[in-house]
C-alpha positions as CSV (number, residue, x, y, z in Angstrom):
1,X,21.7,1.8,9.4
2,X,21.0,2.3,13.4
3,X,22.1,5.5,14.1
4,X,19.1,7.0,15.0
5,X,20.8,10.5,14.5
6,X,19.8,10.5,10.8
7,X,16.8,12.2,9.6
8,X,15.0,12.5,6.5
9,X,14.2,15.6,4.9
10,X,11.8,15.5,2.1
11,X,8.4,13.5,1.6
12,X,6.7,11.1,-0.8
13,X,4.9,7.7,-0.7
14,X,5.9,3.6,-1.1
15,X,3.1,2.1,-1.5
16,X,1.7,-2.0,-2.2
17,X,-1.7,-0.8,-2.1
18,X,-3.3,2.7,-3.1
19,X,-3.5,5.9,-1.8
20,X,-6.8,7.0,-0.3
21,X,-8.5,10.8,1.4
22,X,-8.8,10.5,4.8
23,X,-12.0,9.8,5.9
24,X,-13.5,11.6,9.4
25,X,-12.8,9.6,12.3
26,X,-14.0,10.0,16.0
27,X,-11.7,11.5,18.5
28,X,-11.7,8.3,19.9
29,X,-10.1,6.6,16.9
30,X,-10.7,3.3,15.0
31,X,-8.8,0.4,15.0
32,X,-8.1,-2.0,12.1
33,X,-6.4,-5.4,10.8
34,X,-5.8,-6.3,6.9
35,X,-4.1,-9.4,5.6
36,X,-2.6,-9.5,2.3
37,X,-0.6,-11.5,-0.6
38,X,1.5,-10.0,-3.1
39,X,2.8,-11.7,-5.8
40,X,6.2,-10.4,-8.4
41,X,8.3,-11.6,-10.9
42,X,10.8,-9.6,-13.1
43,X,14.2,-9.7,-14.4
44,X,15.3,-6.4,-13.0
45,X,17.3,-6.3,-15.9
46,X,19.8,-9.8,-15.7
47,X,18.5,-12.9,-17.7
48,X,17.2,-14.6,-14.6
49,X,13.8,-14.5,-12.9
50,X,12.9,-13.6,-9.3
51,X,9.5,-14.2,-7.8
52,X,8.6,-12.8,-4.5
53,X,5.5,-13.7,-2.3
54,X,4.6,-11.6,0.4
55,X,1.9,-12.0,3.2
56,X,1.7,-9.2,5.3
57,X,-0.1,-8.9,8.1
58,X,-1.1,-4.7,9.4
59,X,-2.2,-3.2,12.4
60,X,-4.0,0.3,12.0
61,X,-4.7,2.9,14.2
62,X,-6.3,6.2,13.4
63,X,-7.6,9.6,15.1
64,X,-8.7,12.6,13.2
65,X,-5.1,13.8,13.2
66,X,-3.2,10.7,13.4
67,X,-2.6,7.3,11.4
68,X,-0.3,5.0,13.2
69,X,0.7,1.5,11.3
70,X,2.7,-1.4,12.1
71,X,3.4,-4.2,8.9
72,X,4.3,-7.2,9.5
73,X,5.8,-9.4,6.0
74,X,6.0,-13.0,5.5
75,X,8.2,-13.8,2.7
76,X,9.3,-16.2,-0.1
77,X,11.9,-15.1,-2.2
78,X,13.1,-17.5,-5.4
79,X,15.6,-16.0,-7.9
80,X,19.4,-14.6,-7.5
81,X,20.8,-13.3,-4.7
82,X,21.6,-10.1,-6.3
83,X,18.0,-9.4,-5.7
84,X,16.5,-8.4,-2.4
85,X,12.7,-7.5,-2.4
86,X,11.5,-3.8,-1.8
87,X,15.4,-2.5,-3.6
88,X,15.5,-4.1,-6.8
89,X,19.5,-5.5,-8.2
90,X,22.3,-4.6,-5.9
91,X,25.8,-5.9,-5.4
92,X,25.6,-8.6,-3.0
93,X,28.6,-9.9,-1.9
94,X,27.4,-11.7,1.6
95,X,29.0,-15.2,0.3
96,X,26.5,-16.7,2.9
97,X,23.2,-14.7,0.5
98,X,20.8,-16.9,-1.2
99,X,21.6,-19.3,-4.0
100,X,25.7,-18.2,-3.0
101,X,28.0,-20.9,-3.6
102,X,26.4,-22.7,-7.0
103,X,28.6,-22.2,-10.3
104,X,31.3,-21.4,-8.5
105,X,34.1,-22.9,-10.7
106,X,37.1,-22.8,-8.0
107,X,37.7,-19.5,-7.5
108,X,37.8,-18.2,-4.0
109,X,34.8,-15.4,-4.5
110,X,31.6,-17.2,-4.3
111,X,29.4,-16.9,-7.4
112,X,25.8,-15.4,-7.3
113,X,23.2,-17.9,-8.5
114,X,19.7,-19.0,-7.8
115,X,18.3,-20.1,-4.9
116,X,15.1,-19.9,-2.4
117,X,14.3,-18.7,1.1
118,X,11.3,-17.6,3.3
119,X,11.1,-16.1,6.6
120,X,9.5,-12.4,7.9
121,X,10.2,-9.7,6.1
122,X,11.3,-6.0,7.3
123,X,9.4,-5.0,9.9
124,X,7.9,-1.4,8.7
125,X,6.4,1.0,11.5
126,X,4.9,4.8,10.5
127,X,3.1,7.2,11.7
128,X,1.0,10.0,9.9
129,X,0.1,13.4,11.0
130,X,-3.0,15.2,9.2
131,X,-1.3,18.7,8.5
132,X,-4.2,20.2,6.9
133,X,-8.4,18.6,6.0
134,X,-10.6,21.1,4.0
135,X,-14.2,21.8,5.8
136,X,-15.9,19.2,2.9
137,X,-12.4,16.9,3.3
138,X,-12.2,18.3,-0.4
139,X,-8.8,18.6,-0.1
140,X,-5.7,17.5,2.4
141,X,-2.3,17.3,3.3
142,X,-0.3,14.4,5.1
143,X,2.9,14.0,6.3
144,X,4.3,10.6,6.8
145,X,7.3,9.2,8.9
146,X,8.7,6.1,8.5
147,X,11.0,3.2,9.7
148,X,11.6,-0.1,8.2
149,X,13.3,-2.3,10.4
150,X,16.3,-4.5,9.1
151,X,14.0,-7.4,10.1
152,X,14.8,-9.4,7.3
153,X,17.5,-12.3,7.3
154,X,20.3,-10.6,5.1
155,X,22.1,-14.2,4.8
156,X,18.7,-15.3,3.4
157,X,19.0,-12.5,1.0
158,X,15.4,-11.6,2.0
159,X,16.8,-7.9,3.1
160,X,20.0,-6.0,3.9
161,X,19.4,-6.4,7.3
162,X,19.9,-2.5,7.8
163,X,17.2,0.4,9.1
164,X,15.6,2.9,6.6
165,X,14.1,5.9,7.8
166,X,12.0,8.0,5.8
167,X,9.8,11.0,5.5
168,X,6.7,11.4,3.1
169,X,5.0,14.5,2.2
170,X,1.3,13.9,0.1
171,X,-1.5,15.6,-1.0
172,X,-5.3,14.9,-2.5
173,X,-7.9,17.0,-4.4
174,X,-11.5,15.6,-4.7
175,X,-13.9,16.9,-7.9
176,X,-17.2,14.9,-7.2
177,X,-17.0,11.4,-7.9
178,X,-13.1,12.1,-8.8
179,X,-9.9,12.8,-6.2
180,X,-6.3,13.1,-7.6
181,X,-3.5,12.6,-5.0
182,X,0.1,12.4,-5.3
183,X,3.3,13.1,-3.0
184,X,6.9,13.0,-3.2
185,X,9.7,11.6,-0.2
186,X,12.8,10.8,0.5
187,X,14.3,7.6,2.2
188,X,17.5,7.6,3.8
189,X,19.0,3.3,3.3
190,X,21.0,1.6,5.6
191,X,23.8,-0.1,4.0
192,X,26.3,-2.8,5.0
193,X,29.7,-4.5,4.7
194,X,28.2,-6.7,1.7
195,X,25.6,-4.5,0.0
196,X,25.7,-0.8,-0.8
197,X,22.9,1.8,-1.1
198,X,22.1,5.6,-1.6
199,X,19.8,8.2,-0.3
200,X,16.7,8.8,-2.6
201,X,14.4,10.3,-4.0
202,X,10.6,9.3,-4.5
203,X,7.3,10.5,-5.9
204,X,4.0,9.3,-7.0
205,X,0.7,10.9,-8.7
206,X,-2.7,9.0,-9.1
207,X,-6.3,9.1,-9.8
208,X,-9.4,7.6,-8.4
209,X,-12.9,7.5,-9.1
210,X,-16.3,6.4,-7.0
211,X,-18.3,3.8,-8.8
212,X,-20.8,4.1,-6.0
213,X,-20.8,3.9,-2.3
214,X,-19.0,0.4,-2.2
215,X,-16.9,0.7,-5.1
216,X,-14.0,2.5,-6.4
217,X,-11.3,2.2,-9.0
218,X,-7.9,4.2,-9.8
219,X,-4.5,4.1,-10.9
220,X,-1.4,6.0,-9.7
221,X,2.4,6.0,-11.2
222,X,5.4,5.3,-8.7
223,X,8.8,6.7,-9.6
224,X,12.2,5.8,-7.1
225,X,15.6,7.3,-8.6
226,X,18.5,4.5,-8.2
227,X,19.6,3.5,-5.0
228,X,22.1,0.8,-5.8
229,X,25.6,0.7,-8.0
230,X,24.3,-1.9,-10.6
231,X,20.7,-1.5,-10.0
232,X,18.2,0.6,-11.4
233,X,15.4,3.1,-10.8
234,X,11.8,1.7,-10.1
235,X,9.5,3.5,-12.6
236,X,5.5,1.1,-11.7
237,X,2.0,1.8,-13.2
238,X,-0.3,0.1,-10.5
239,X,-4.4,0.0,-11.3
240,X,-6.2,-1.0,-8.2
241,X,-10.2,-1.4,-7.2
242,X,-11.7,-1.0,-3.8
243,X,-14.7,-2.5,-2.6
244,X,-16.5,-2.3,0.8
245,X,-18.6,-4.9,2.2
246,X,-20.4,-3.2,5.1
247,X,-18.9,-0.6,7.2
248,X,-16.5,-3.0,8.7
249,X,-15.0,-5.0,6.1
250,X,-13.4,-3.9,3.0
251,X,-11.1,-5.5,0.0
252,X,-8.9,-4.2,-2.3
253,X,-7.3,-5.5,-5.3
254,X,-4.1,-4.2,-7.7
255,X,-2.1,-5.3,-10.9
256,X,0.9,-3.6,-11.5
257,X,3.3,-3.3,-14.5
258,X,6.9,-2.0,-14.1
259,X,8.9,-0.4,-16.4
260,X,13.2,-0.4,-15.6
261,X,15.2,-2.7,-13.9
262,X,14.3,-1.2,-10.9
263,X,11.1,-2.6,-10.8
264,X,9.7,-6.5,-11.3
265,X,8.3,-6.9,-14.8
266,X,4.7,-7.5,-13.4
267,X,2.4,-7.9,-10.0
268,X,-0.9,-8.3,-8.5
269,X,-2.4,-8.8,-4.8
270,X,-5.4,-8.0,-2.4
271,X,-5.6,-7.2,0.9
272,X,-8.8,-7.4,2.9
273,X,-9.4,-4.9,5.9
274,X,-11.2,-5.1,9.1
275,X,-12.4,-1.8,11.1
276,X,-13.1,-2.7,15.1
């Protein structure tokens, strides 16, 4: 989708790593770089596997109102080409998709099979405004827009190569060493001539808790209604742990389990963060 005309109307959050209370931050902002790997591997409901690797590489900004980000994906993608990472099962009928072509028995409609390709991901880009902070940053509001760039090599089958655009409305609560947070969104997919999506729906609610001034752990659920005729909706428990080094450097780790064809059977990752 590149008609920039379309706007998103609700909120929510997609998230690979956690979601966190904003700390304060000077007027003059902070700038930070994280590098990551991801690891899945699920079904999403057919009898054949798909493992996805992902490196992606992020550039932060942030102000006491703003967060801007720019991720940047490397990706290997091994599995049918009915699968494209971040959507889950589709139709794809790009004869020219990953692993396209094998078992075709002589009919004139390739046949979906297996296959492997690598290459950058979607380009994603957002920006996030600080609606509302408590006085003791007890409590706060975000609100989140975001585009994912059709980046991704759609004959690769490592995207659709469309634009998303989407809008994300979340919240947290802190009671001492404990902060709940949640949010619910809305996307708006770009589809194509070979694969077909719908507007959805998103929400997630979590909790952390503060082991000590380095260390913290929490989970969160993810929810995504179906965007796809033969797919299904993502439905992910993810339990993460944070650790900081020194004021500069930071890592954080995750498993994650899902639960419908929407979602891969099972991942983990870390990510390690430096503040300038």
């Amino acid at each position: 989708m590149h008609n920039k005309s379309y706007w998103v109307v609700a909120g929510g959050l997609l998230l690979v790593g956690a979601p966190a209370a904003h700390a304060a931050t000077t007027d003059n902002g902070q700038f930070s770089l994280s590098a990551g790997a991801d690891y899945s591997s699920g079904k999403y409901g057919s009898t054949t596997t798909t493992d996805i690797w992902s490196v992606p590489v992020t550039a932060e900004y942030e102000t006491s109102n703003w967060t801007f980000k720019l991720v940047l994906p490397y990706i290997n993608v091994s599995g049918p080409s009915d699968v494209i990472p971040g959507v889950g099962h589709v139709n794809n009928k790009n004869p020219k998709s990953r692993g396209h072509g094998h078992g075709n028995s002589g009919g004139t409609t390739p046949v979906a099979s297996t296959g492997s390709a690598s290459g950058l991901g979607d380009v994603v880009a957002s920006a996030d405004y600080h609606l509302f902070t408590s006085n003791d940053q007890s409590f706060g509001v975000d609100l989140t827009g975001k585009v994912k760039f059709g980046t991704a090599d759609a004959e690769k089958g490592l995207g659709t190569g469309k634009n998303d655009y989407g809008l994300s409305l979340d919240t947290f609560k802190a009671y001492g060493n404990w902060t709940a947070f949640g949010g619910v969104g809305w996307m708006k997919y770009g589809s194509s001539q070979y694969i077909q999506l719908k507007n959805g729906f998103n929400a997630t609610l979590g909790a952390s808790y503060k082991l000590s001034r380095n260390d913290s752990f929490g989970a969160y659920y993810y929810y995504r209604e179906r965007i796809a005729t033969g797919g299904g909706a993502q439905s992910e428990l993810t339990g993460y742990w944070n650790h900081k080094f020194n004021d500069s450097l930071r890592l954080q780790t995750y498993v994650m389990g899902g639960f419908a064809n929407g979602s891969p059977d099972y991942g983990v990752g870390a990510t390690l963060k430096y503040t300038f």
